[in-house]
C-alpha positions as CSV (number, residue, x, y, z in Angstrom):
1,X,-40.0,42.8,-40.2
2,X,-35.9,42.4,-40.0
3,X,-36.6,41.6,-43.9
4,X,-38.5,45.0,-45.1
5,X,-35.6,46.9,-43.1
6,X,-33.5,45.0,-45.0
7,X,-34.2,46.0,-47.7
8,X,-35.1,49.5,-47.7
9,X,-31.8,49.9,-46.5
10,X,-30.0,48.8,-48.9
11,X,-32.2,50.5,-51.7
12,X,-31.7,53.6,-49.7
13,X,-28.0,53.5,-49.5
14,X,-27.6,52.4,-53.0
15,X,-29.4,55.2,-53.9
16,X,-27.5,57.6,-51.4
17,X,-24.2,55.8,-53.0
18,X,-25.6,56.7,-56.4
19,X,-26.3,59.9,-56.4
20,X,-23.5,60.6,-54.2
21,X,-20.9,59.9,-57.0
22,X,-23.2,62.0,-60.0
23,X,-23.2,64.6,-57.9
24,X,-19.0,64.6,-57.5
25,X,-18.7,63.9,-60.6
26,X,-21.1,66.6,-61.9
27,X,-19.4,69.4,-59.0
28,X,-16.5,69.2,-61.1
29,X,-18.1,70.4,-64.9
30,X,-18.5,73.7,-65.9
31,X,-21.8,75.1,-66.3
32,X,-22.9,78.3,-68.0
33,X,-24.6,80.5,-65.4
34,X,-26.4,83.6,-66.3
35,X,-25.8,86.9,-65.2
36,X,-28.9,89.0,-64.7
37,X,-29.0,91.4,-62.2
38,X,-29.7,95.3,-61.0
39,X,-27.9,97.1,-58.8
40,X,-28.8,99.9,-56.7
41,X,-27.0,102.8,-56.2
42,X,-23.5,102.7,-54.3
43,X,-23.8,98.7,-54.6
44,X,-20.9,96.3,-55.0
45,X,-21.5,93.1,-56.8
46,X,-18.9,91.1,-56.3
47,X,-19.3,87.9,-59.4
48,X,-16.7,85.2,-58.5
49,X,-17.1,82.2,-61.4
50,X,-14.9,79.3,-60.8
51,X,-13.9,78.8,-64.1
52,X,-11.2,76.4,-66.2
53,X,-8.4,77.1,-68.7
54,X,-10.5,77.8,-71.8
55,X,-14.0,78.8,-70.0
56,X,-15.8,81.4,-70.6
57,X,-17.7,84.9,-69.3
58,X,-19.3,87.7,-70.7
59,X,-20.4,90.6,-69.2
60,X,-22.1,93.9,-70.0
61,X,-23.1,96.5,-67.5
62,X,-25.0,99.6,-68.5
63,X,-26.1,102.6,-66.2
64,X,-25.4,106.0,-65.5
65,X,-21.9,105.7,-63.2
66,X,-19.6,102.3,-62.4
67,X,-16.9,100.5,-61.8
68,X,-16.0,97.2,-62.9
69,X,-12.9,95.4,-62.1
70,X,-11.9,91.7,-63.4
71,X,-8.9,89.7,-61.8
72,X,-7.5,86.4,-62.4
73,X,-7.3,83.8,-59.8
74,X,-3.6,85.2,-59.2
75,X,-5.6,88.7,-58.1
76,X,-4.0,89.9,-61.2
77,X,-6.0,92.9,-62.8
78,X,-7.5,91.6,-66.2
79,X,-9.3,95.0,-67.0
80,X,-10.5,98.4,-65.3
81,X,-13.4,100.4,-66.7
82,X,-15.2,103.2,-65.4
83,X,-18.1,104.2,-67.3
84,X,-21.4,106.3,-67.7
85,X,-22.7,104.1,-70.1
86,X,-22.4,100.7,-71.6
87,X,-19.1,98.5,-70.9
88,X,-18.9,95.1,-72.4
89,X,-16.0,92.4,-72.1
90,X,-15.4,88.7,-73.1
91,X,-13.1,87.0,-70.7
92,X,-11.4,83.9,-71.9
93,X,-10.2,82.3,-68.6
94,X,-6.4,81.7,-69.4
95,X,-5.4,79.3,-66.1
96,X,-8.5,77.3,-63.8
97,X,-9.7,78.7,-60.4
98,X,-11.6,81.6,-59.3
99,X,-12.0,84.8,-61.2
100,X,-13.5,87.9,-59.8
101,X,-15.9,90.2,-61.6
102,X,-16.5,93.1,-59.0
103,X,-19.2,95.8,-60.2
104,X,-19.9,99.0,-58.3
105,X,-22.4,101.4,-58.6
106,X,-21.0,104.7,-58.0
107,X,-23.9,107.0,-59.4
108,X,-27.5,108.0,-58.2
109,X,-29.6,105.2,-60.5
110,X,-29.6,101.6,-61.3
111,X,-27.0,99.7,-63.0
112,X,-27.7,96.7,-65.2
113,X,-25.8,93.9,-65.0
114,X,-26.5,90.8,-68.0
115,X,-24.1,87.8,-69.8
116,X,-23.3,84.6,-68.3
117,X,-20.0,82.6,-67.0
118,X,-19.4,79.2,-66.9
119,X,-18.5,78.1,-63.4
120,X,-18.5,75.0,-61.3
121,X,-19.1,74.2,-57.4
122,X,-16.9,75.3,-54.8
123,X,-15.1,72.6,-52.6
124,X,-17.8,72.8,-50.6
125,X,-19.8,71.3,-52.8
126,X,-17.8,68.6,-54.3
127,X,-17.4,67.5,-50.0
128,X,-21.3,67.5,-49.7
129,X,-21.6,65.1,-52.2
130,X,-18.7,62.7,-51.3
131,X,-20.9,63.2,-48.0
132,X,-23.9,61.8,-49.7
133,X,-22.3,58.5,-51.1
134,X,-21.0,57.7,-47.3
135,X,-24.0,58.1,-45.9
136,X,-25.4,55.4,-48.4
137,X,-22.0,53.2,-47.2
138,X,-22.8,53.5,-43.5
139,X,-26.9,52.5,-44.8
140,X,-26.2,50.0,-46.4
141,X,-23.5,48.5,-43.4
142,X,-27.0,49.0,-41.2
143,X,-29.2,46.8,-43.4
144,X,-26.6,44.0,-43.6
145,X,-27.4,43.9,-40.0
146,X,-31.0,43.6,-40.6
147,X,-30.6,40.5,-43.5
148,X,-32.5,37.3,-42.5
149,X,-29.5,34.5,-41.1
């Protein structure tokens, strides 16, 4: 029996251990998100891609009244628009961290939001996954106390 625990220990953490380090590895590459949304009226939207130097967004938002604001991770205004009909913008991300892309719907009908930004995971998830791969460290540690002697 000692044997069997053994081992699905140790394929468990080296699995844990495994996926662990994709996953921190992967938390750290952009990936090109979608933007596809509708917002009521008098809703706030608030997009926040964490982007690098060189990423990329686009956005368009179409509707009757809005507001759309873009800031660099400095809080730095990038653009303003208020509109009553279609506003697009291409944001080249000039320095890395989080941009925000806030939309508000300041008229009586829907506003549609559409594009896409590449962004990667927060901090949050690059410690979930570091998580992961110490939990398959502290496995396998348990199986090596299960081995036959």
């Amino acid at each position: 029996m000692a044997g069997k625990i053994f081992y699905a220990a140790m394929a468990a953490g080296a699995a844990f251990v495994v996926i662990g380090i994709a996953a921190s590895v992967y938390s750290n590459v952009p990936v090109d998100v979608r933007l596809d949304n509708t917002l009521a009226p008098g809703g706030v939207d608030p997009i926040t891609p964490d982007m690098n130097a060189g990423n990329t967004a686009s956005i368009t938002v179409s509707g009757a009244s809005y507001e759309v604001e873009i800031k660099d991770p400095d809080g730095i205004v990038i653009v303003t628009e208020r509109g009553n009909s279609t506003f697009s913008y291409d944001l080249t991300a000039q320095k890395g961290g989080e941009h925000t892309i806030t939309v508000k719907n300041t008229g009586n009908s829907d506003v549609s939001i559409a594009g896409h930004a590449q962004t990667k995971a927060s901090p949050l998830g690059l410690s979930g996954a570091l998580m992961l791969a110490v939990t398959g460290i502290v496995l396998i540690g348990l199986g090596l106390r299960f081995r036959k002697r």
